[in-house]
Each structure stands twice: as C-alpha cells, then as structure tokens.
C-alpha positions as CSV (number, residue, x, y, z in Angstrom):
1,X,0.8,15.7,-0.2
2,X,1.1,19.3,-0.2
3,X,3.6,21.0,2.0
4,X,7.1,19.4,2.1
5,X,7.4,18.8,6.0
6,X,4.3,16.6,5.9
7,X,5.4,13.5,8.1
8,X,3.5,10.0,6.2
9,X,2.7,7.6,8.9
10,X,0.7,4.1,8.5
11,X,-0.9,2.0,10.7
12,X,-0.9,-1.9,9.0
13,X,-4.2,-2.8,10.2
14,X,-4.5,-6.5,8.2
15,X,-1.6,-8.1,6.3
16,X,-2.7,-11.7,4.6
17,X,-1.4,-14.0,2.0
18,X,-4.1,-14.8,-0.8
19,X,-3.3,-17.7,-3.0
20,X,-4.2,-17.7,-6.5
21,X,-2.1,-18.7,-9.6
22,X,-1.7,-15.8,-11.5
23,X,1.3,-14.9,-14.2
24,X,3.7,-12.3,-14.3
25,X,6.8,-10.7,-15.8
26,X,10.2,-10.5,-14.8
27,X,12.4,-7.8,-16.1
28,X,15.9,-8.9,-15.9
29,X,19.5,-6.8,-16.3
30,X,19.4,-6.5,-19.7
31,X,15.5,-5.0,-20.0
32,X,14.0,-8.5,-21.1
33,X,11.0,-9.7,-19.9
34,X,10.5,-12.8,-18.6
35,X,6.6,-14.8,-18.1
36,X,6.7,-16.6,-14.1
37,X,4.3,-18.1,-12.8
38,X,3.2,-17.5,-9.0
39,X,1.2,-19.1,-6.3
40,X,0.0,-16.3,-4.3
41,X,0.0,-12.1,-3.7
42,X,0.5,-10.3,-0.5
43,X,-2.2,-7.9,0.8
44,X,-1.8,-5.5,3.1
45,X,-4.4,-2.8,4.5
46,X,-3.2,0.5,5.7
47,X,-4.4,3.6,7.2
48,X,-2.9,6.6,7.3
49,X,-2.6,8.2,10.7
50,X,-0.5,10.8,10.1
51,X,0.2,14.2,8.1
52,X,-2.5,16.2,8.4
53,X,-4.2,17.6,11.8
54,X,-8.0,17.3,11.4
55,X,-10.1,20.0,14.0
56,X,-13.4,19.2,14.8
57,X,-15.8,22.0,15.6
58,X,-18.3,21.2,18.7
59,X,-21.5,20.9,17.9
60,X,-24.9,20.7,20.3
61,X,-27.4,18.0,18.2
C-alpha cells in the first residue's frame, strides 16, 4: 500500500478445511528439506475493509 499510516483491516468472510492428499516439504534447522505427506489445506476468504476511503460522487440516472 502506498502511504505508511495506511491501517490493513480484513473481514474473514468463509474459512473451510478442504481435504486432499497432496505433498510437501519441510525445511528443518539445518536448511534440509524434508517430503510430508498431508491430508488437507486450510482456506480462508478475506476482504479487505480497510485502508483506503472510497468517495462516491451522486449521480441522477
């Protein structure tokens, strides 16, 4: 974002669990990498509601 006083807010809108075996790596201590195996991955939907003020002009249709 440009400015640095910007305040970031989020709104979690949806937040689910989708399982599906899928690999991957680990990196341990020493910088290795290491191949796991897991079940699921978390989703989560966001919105931003925050940061930036929007105007709206007025307009006659």
């Amino acid at each position: 974002m440009c400015g640095g006083n910007a305040e970031e807010t989020y709104l979690e809108i949806l937040y689910f669990r989708q399982f599906y075996k899928h690999f991957v790596f680990v990196e341990d201590e020493e910088g290795n990498r290491k191949k796991r195996i897991k079940k699921y991955f978390e989703v989560s939907v966001v919105v931003d509601v925050g940061g930036q003020k929007i105007y709206y002009n007025d307009f006659n249709v």
